[in-house]
C-alpha positions as a printed Julia matrix, in Angstrom:
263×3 Matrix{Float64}:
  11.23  -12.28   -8.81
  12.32  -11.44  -12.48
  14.62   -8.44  -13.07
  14.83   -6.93   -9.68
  17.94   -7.6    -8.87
  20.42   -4.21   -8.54
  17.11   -2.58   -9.16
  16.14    0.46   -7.12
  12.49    0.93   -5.58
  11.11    3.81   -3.28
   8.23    2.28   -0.33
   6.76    4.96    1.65
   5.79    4.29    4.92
   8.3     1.95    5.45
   9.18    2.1     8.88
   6.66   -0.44    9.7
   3.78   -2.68    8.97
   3.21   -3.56    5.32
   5.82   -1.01    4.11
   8.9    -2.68    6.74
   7.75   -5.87    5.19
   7.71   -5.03    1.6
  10.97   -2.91    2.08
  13.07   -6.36    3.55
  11.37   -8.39    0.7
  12.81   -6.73   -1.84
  16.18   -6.16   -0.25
  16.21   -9.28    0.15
  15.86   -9.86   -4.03
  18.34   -7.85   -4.02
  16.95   -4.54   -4.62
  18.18   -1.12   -3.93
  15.34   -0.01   -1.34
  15.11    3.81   -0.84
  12.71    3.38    2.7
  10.9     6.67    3.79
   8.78    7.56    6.84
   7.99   10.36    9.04
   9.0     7.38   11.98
  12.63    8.01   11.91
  14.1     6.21   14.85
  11.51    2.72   13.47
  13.2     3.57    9.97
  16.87    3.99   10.81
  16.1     0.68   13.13
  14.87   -1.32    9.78
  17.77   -0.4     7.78
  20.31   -1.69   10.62
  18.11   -4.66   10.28
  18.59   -5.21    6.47
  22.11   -4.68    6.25
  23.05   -7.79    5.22
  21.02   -8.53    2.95
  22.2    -8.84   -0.73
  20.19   -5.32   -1.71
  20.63   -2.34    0.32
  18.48   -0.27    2.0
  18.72    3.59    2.71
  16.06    5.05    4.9
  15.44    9.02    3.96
  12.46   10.75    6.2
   9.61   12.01    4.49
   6.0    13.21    5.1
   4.22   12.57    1.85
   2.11   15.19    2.46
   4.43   17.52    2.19
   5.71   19.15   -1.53
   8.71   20.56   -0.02
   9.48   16.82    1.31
   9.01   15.21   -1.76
  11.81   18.35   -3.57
  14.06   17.06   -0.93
  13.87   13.16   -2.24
  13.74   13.99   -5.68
  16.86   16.17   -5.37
  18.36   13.34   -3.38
  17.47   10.75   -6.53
  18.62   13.24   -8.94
  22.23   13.01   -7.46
  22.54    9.24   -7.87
  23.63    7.08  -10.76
  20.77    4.81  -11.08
  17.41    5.25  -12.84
  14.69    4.83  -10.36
  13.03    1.57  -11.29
   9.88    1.47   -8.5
   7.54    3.35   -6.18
   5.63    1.63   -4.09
   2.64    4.28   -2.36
   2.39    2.53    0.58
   2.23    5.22    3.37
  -1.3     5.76    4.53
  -3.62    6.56    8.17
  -6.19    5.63    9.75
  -9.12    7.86   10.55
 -11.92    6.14   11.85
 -14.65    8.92   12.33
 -17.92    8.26   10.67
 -20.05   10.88    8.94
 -21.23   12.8    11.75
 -18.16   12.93   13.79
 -15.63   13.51   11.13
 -14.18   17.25   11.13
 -12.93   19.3     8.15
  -9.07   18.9     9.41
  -9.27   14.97    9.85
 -10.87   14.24    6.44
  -8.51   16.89    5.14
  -5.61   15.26    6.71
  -6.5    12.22    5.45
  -6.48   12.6     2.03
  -3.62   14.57    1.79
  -1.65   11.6     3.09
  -3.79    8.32    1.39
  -4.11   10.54   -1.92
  -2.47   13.41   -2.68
   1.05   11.51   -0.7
   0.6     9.25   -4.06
   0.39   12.21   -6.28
   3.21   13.36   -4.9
   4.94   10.43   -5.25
   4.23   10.01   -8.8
   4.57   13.12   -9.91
   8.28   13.38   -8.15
   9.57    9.9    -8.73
   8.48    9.45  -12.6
  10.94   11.59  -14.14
  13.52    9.35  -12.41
  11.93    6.05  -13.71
  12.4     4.61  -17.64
  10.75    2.32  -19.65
  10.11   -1.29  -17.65
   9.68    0.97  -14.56
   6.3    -0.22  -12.5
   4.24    1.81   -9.44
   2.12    0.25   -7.28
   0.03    2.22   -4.76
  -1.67    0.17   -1.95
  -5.3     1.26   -1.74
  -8.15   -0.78    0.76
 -10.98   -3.28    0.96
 -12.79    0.54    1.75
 -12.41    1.34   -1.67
 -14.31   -1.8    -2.5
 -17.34   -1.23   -0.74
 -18.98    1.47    1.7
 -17.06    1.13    4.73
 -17.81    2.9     7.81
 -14.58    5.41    8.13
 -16.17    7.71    5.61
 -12.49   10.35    5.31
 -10.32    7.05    4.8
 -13.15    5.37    2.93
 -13.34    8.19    0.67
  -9.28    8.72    0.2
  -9.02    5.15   -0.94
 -12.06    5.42   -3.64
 -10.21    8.2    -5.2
  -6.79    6.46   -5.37
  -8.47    3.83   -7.42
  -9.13    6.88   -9.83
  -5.66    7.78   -9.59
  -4.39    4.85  -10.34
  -5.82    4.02  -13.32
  -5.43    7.63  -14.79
  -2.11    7.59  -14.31
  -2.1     3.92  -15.7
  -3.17    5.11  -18.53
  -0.92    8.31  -18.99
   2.64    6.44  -17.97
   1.42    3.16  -20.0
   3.07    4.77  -23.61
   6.02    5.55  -21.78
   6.67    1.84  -20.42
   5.87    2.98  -16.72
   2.88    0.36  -15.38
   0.66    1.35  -12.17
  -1.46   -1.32  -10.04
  -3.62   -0.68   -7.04
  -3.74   -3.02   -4.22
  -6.54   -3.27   -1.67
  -5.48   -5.24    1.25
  -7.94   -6.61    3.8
  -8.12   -7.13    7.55
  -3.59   -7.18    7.65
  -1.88   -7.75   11.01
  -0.21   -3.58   10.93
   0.02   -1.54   13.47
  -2.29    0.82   11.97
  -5.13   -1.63   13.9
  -3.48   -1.26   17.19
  -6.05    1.31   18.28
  -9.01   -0.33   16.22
 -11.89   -1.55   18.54
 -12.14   -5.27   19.31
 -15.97   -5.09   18.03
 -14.23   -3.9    14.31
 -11.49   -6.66   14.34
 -14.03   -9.05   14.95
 -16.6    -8.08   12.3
 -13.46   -8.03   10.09
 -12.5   -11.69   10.51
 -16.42  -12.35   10.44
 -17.05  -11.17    7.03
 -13.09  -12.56    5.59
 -14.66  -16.16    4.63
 -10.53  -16.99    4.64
 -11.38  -17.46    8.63
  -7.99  -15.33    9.48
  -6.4   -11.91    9.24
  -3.64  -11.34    6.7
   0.48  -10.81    7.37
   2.46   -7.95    6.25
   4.61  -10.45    4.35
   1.56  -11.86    1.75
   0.71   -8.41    0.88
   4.94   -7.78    0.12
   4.7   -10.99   -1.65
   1.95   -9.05   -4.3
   4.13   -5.48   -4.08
   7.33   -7.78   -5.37
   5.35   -9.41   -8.07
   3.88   -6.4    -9.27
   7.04   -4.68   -9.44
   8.74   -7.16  -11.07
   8.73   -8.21  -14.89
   7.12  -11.44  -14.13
   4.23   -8.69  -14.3
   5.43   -6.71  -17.04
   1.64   -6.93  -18.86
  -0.37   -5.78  -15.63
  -1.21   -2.48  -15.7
  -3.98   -0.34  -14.41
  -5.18   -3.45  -12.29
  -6.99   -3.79   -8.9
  -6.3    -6.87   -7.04
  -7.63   -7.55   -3.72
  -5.5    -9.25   -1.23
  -8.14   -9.68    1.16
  -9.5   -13.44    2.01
 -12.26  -12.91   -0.03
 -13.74  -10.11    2.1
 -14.82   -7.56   -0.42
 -16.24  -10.44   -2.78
 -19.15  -11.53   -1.21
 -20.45   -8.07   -0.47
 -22.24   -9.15    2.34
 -23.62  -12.84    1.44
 -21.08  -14.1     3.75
 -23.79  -13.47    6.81
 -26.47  -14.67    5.06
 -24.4   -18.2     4.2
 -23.34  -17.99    7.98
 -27.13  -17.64    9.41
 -28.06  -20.66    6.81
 -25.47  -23.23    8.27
 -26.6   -22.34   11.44
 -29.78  -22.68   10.82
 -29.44  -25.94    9.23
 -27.07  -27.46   11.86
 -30.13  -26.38   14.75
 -32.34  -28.14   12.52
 -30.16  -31.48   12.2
């Protein structure tokens, strides 16, 4: 990609899943990756793993939910040579409780990591950042439609909010932000997700097929790049066409199996 090269870029949650994938992608442009998780043994391991590629890759623990964590980086970035040229908001959990069930700490817990983690991360890594600079913060399908996790659901409508408020504030100063909804991805954040939901999930993805870690790094590195330098303030989906359809897909299934009982 354009202009990445000796660049340096912050991914949270990069110890594994979309953010391991989008942290070797860009190493391997050659980018300076600053990779930060609260999984520091998976972290340290992905580093080792990148260390030959052309860019390098330092891996720094952080909880992004934490404003004393966040100090600790930006006191780290202030003692390095380098303006900051990315952040990529990637870190983000799971919590699959629906209305009834959900408590006060799990929806709280939620959005301090899915949102206020990216507030952080703006707020901290900005100053560092100059004109050409680009975020991207990696939202949902959820925040597409009403999905049944309502704490998640709800953490990923508001950091479509946040992104484009803060797409429009950074714009003047050169500094782009783009949201990202990924679909049903191959992470380990589904390793606990219930057959019945990863079934539904390929159901209603007319793409016939879950998504890799590695397509959704492929849309990070363009966005980061300058062969996006006039996006800002977008949402694109990187989902097979799952949010699209809001819901037609079953009624185009239960035609062409109607028609092929009638044939």
């Amino acid at each position: 990609m354009e202009g990445l090269a000796g660049k340096t870029v912050v991914v949270t949650g990069a110890a594994r899943g979309q953010g391991a994938a989008e942290a070797a992608a860009l190493s391997r442009l050659g980018v300076d990756v600053v990779a930060t998780d609260v999984l520091e043994e998976e972290g340290a391991q992905l580093a080792r793993s990148l260390e030959d590629a052309p860019g390098s890759v330092v891996f720094r623990r952080l909880d992004v939910s934490e404003p004393g964590d966040w100090q600790e980086l930006g006191e780290w970035l202030a003692a390095r040579e380098p303006p900051l040229h990315g952040l990529v908001n990637n870190a983000g959990i799971a919590h699959r409780a629906r209305i009834d069930a959900v408590t006060v700490e799990g929806w709280n817990r939620t959005l301090a990591v899915n949102l206020t983690g990216a507030l952080l991360g703006m707020q901290t890594c900005v100053p560092f950042m100059t004109a050409g600079g680009s975020i991207v913060n990696v939202g949902s399908v959820a925040a597409l439609i009403a999905y049944q996790s309502v704490a998640y659901t709800a953490s990923k409508w508001a950091l479509r909010g946040l992104s484009r408020v803060a797409s429009l504030e950074y714009g003047p100063r050169g500094i782009r932000v783009n949201l990202v909804n990924p679909g049903y991805i191959e992470t380990p954040i589904l390793a606990d997700a219930a057959p019945a939901f990863l079934q539904a999930s390929l159901d209603l993805t007319p793409a016939g097929r879950s998504g890799t870690p590695e397509e959704v790094a492929s849309l990070v590195t363009f966005l980061l790049s300058d062969a996006s330098a006039y996006v800002n303030g977008a949402e694109i989906s990187i989902d097979g066409g799952y949010a699209a359809h809001g819901g037609a897909k079953l009624m185009v299934d239960a035609l062409d199996r109607a028609a092929k009982e009638q044939a």
